[in-house]
C-alpha positions as CSV (number, residue, x, y, z in Angstrom):
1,X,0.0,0.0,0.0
2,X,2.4,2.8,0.7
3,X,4.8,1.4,-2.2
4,X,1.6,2.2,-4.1
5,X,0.9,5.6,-3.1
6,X,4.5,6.8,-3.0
7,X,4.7,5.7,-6.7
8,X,1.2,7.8,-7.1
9,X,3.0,10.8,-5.1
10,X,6.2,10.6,-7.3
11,X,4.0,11.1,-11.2
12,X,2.0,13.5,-9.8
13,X,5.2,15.9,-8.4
14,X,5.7,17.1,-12.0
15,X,2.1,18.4,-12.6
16,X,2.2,20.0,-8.7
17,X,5.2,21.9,-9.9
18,X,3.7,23.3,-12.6
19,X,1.1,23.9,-11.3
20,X,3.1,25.8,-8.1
21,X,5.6,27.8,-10.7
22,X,2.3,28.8,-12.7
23,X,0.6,29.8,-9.9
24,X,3.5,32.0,-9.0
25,X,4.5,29.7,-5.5
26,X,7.5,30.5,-3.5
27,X,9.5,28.6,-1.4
28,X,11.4,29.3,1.7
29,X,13.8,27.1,3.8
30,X,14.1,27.9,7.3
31,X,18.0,29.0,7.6
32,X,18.3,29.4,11.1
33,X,21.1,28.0,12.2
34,X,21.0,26.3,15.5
35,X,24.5,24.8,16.7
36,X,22.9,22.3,19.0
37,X,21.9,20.8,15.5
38,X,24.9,20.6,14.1
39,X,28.4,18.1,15.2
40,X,32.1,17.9,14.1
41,X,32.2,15.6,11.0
42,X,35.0,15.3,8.1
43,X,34.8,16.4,5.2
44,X,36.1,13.6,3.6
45,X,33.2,11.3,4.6
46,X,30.3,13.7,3.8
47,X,31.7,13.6,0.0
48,X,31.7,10.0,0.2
49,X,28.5,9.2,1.0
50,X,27.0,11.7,-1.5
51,X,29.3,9.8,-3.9
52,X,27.3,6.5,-2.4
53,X,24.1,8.1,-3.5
54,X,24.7,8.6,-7.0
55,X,25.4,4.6,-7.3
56,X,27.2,3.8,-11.0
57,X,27.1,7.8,-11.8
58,X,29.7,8.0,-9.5
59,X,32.5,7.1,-11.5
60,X,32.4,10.2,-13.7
61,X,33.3,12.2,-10.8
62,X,37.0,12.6,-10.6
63,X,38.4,13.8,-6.3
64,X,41.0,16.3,-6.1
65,X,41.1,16.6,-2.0
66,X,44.2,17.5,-0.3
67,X,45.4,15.1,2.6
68,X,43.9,17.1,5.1
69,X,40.5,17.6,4.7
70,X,39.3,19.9,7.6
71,X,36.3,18.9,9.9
72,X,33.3,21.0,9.9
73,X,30.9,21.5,11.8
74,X,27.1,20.8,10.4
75,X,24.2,19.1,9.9
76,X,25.7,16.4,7.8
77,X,22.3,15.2,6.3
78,X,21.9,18.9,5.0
79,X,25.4,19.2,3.5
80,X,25.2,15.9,2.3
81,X,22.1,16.7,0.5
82,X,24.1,20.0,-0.5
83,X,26.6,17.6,-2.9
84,X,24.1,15.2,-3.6
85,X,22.2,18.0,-5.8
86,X,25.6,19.9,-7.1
87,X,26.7,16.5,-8.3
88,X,23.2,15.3,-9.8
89,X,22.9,19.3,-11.3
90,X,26.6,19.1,-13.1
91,X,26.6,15.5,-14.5
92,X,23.0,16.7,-15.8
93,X,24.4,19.5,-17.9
94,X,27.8,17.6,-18.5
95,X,28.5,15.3,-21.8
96,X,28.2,11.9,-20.5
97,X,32.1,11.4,-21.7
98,X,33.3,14.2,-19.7
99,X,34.0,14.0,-15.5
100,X,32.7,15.8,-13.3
101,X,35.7,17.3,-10.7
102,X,35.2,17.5,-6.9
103,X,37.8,20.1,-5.5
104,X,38.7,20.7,-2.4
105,X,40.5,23.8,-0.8
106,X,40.6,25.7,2.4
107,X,41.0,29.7,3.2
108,X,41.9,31.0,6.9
109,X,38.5,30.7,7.5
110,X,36.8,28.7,5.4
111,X,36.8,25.1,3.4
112,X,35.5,25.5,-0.3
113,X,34.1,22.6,-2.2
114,X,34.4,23.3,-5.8
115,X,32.3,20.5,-8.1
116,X,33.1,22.1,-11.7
117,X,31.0,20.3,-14.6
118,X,31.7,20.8,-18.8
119,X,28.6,21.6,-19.9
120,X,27.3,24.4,-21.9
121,X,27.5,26.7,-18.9
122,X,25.6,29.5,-17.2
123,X,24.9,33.6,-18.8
124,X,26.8,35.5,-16.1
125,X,23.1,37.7,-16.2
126,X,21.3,33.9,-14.8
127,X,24.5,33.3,-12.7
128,X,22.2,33.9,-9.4
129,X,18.5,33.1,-10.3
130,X,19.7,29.6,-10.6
131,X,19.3,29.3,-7.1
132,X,15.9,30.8,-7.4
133,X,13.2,28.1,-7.0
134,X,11.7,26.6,-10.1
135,X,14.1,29.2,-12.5
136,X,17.3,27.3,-12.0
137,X,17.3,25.0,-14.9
138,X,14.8,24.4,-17.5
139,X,13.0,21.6,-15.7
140,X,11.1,20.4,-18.7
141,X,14.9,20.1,-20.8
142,X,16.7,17.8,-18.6
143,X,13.7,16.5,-15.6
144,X,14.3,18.2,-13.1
145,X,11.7,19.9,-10.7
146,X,13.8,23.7,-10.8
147,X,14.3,23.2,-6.8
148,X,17.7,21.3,-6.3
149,X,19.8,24.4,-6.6
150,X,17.3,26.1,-4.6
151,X,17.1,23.5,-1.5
152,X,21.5,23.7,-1.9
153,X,21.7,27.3,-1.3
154,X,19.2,26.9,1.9
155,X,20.9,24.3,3.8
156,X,24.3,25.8,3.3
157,X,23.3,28.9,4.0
158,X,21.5,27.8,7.0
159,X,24.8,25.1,8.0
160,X,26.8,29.0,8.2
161,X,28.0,28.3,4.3
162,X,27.6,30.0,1.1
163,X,27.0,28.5,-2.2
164,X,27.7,30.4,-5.4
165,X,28.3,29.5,-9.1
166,X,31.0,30.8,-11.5
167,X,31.1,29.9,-15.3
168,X,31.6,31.2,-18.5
169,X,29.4,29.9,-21.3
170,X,30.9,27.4,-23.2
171,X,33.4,26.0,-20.7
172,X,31.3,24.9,-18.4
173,X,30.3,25.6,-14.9
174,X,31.6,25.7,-11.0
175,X,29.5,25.2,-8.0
176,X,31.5,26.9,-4.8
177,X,30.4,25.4,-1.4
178,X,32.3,27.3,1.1
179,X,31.8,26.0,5.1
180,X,33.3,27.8,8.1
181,X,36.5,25.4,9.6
182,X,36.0,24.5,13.2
């Protein structure tokens, strides 16, 4: 019964979308961020397991982390989620041949966690209304629902992150994640 009726929820998201976006629906994430949600966790294995998520798709992504991967300090579901959909987004817009990186760096105060795709890239004028709910990507182009970016943005933002993009159309695209260390 609920296999049943989770299948039923799942074909009927698209039309609710659309219906949402043409109805003009917005969408806010609560981006308080409470500490006493939060814990010390590695770097390291928060890539990992979003690599574990994307199952065979995996192996298109290609790690450049340095030895010392900082600890940071966040609701690992969230940030997990947070690589999950920068992953998902780039090898969506990436030729199927081509990798997707995973780069790693830190500041004084920060780690950054670059996933750089080689797809057609972004207009620097759409560089921040990807992030916008239901105006990131042409859902109906490549199936998605318009909200992954969107849902990234609020849980790093409410983990004490940022998320940006950089690109230059034609070369492709870089998603910045950038955490405070510990």
């Amino acid at each position: 019964l609920a296999a049943g009726q989770g299948k039923r929820m799942h074909s009927d998201l698209p039309r609710v979308l659309r219906a949402a976006r043409g109805a003009g629906a917005t969408i806010s994430l609560d981006t308080n961020w409470d500490p006493a949600d939060k814990w010390e966790t590695g770097l390291d294995e928060l890539i990992s397991q979003a690599l574990e998520q994307l199952g065979a798709a995996r192996d298109r992504v290609e790690l450049g982390l340095p030895d010392d991967i900082p600890v940071v300090q966040v609701d690992a579901l969230q940030i997990e989620r947070v690589l999950v959909n920068l992953l998902e987004n780039s090898m969506k817009f990436s030729p199927v041949a081509e990798p997707v990186h995973v780069l790693v760096t830190t500041t004084r105060s920060e780690v950054l966690v670059r996933v750089v795709d080689r797809g057609p890239g972004i207009p620097e004028s759409k560089l921040e209304r990807v992030f916008e709910p239901f105006l990131g990507s042409p859902a109906d182009e490549r199936g998605g629902t318009g909200l992954g970016l969107a849902i990234a943005k609020g849980f790093a933002e409410g983990n004490g992150g940022r998320l940006w993009a950089e690109s230059r159309p034609g070369q492709g695209a870089s998603f910045v994640l950038a955490l405070p260390l510990v």
